[in-house]
C-alpha positions as CSV (number, residue, x, y, z in Angstrom):
1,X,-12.4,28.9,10.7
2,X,-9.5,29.7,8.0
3,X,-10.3,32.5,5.9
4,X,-12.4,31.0,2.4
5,X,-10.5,29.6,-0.2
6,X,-13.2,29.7,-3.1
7,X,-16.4,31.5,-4.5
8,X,-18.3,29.1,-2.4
9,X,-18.6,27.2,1.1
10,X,-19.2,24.1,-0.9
11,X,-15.9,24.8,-2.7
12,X,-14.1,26.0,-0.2
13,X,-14.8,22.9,1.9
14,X,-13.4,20.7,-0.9
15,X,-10.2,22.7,-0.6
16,X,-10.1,22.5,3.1
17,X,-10.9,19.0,3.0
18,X,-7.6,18.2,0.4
19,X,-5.4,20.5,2.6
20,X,-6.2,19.0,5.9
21,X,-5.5,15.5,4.1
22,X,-2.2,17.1,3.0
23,X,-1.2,18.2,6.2
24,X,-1.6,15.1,7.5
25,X,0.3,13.3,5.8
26,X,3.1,15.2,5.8
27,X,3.1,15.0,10.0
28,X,2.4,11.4,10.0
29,X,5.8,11.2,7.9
30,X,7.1,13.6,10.4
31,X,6.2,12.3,13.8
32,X,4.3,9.4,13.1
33,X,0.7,8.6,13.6
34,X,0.4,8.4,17.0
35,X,2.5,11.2,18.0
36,X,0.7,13.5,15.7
37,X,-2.1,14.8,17.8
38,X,-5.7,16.4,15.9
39,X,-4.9,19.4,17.0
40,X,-1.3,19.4,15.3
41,X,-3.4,18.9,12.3
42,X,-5.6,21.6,12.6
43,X,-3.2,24.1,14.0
44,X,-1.1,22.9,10.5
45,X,-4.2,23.9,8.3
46,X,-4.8,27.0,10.4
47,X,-8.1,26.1,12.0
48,X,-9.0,25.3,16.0
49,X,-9.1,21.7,16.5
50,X,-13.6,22.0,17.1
51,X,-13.5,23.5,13.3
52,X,-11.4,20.1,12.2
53,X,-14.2,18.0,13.2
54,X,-16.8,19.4,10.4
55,X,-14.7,17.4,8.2
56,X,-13.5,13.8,10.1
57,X,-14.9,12.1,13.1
58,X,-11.6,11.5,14.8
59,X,-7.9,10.8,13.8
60,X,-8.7,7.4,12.9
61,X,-11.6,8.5,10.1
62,X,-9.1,11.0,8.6
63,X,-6.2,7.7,8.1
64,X,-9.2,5.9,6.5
65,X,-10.0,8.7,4.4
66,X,-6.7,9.3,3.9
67,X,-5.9,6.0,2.3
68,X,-9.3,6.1,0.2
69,X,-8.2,8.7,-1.9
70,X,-4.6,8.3,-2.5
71,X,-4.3,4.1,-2.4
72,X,-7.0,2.9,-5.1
73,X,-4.9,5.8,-8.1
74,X,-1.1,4.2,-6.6
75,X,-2.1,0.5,-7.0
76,X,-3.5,1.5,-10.4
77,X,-0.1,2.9,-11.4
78,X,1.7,-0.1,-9.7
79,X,0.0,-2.4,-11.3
80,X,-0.1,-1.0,-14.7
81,X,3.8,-0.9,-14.7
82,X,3.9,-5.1,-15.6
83,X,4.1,-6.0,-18.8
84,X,0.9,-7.2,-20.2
85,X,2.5,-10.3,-21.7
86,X,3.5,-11.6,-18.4
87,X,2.9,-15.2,-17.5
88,X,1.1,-15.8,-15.1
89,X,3.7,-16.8,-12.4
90,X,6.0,-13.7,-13.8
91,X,3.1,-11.0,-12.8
92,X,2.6,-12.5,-9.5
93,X,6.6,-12.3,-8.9
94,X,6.2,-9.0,-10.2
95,X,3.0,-7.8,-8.2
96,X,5.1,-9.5,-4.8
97,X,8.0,-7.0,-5.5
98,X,5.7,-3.8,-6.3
99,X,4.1,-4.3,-3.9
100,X,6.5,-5.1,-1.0
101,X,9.2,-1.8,-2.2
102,X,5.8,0.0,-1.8
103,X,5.1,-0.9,1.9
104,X,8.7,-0.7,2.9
105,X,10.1,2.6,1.2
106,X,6.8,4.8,0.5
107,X,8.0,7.2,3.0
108,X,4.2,8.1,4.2
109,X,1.2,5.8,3.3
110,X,3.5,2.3,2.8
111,X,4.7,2.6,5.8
112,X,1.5,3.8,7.6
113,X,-0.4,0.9,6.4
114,X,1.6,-1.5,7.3
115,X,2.1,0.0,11.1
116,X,-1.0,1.3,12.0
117,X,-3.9,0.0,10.1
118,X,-4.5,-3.0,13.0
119,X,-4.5,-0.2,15.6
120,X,-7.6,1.3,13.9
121,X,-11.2,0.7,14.8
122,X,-12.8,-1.8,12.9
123,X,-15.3,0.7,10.7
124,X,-11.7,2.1,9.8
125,X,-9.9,-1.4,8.7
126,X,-12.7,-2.1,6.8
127,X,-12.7,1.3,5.3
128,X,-9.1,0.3,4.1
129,X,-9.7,-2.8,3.4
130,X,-12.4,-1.8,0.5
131,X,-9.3,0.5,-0.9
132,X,-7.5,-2.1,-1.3
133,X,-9.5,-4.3,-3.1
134,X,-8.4,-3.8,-6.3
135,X,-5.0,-5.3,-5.3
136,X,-6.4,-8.2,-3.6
137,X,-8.4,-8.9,-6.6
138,X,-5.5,-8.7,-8.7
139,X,-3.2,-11.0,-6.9
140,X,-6.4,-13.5,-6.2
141,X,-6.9,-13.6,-10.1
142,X,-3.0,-13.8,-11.2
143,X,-2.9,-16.6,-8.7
144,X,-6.0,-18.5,-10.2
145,X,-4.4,-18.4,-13.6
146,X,-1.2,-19.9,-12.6
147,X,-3.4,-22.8,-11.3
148,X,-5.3,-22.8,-14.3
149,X,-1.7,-22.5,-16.4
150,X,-0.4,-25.9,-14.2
151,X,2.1,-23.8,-12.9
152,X,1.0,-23.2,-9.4
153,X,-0.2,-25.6,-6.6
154,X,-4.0,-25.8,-5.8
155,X,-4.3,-24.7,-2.3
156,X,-7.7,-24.5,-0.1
157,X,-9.7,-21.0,-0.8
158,X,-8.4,-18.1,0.9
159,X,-5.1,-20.1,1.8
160,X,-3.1,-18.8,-1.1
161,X,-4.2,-15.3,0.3
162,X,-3.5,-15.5,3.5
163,X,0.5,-17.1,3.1
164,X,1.0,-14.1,0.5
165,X,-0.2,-11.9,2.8
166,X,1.7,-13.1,5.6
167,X,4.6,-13.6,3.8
168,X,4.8,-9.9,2.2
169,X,4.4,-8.3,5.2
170,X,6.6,-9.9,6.9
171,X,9.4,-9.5,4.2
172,X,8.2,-5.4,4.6
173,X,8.9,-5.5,7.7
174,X,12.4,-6.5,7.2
175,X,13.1,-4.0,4.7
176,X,11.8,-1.5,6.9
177,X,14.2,-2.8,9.9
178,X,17.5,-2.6,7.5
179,X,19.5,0.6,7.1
180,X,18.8,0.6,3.5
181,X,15.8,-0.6,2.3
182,X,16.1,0.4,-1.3
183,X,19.5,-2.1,-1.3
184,X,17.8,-4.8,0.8
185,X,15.1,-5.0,-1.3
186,X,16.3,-7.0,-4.3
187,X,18.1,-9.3,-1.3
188,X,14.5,-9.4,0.5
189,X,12.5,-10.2,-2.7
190,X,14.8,-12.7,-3.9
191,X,14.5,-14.5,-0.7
192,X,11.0,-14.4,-0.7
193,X,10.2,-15.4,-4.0
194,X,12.5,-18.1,-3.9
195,X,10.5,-19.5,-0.9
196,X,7.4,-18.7,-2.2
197,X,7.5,-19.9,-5.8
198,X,9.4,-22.8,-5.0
199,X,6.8,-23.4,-2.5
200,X,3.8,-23.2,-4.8
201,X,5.4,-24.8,-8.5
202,X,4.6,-28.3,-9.5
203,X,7.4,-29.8,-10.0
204,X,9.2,-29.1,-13.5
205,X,7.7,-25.5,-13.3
206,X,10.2,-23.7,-11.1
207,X,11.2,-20.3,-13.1
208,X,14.7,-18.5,-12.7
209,X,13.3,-15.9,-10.2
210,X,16.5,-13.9,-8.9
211,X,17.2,-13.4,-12.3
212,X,14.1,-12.1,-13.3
213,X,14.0,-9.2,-11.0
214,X,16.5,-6.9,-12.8
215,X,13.7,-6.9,-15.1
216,X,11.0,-5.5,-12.7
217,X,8.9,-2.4,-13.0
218,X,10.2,0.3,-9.8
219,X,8.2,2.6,-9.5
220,X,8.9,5.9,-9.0
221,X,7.1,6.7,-5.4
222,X,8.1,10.9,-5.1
223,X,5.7,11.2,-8.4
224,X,3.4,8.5,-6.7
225,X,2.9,11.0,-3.9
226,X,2.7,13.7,-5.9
């Protein structure tokens, strides 16, 4: 067991816990999820691999937990970065592009859950799923107002969802395939919301969208993961 980090063993398991978490996600960056091994990560902290499991059940709990304590605090950040005046159809163009620059150039966690999370075991994908609820919400509610507005179509529930979905992580997945996603990714987004919006408008309520993206938030994702 590494040597105690604090006046107590309720303390020093707090500690243990957020440096084990660390160390984790600094070797999934490295080698990836599936080549980094449990006992990597415990030989990283500086404990035997039998120690790691007072603290997660397997590799698969500690991705979970993982994402339950760092995505909820970055999708609050995103998300606070649109302006509050926003229309409707603006802050869900500007919640597609957060979100999608997220999943394609967060060097650790954007890219982990968009590879890995349907390789998880379902207690896991439902672990992440709750953490990303807030999101979800978010884009479910922006989308209800635009219907509410007249500016975007009606579609059967969960529909609207499910094409987002789809649609963003596809459009991920391309940025994550180019050579540059930071360049791709006005190219990407404009594509997408072009489709999507133009897809969704009642007629007369199609919005300049290219031009509107100069004017989205970027977020800064080293201070994110710091």
């Amino acid at each position: 067991m590494p040597r105690i980090r604090a006046a107590s063993i309720a303390e020093h398991k707090v500690i243990t816990r957020a440096l084990i978490l660390d160390k984790a996600q600094e070797l999934f960056a490295t080698w990836g999820y599936e080549d980094t091994s449990f006992g990597d990560i415990a030989a990283g902290v500086g404990m035997g691999r039998t120690t790691l499991y007072d603290y997660f059940t397997d590799k698969d709990d500690l991705l979970a937990s993982l994402v339950e304590e760092t995505l909820p605090p970055t999708i609050r950040d995103l998300i606070s970065r649109i302006p509050a005046d926003a229309t409707p159809v603006a802050r869900l163009q500007h919640l597609v592009v957060i979100t999608l620059e997220f999943l394609a150039t967060e060097p650790t966690l954007g890219r982990l859950l968009h590879r890995e999370v349907h390789k998880l075991s379902e207690s896991a994908r439902q672990r992440v799923a709750v953490a990303h609820q807030s999101l979800a919400r978010e884009f479910v509610e922006t989308y209800r107002a635009g219907v509410e507005a007249g500016d975007l179509k009606t579609l059967p529930p969960g529909l609207a969802g499910r094409f987002l979905n789809d649609m963003i992580m596809s459009a991920a997945q391309a940025l994550i395939d180019a050579d540059d996603p930071g360049a791709a990714l006005p190219v990407v987004a404009g594509a997408m919301t072009d489709l999507l919006f133009y897809g969704l408008a009642e007629r007369g309520a199609h919005q300049p969208v290219r031009n509107a993206l100069a004017d989205l938030p970027r977020a800064d994702l080293r201070e994110l993961r710091g």
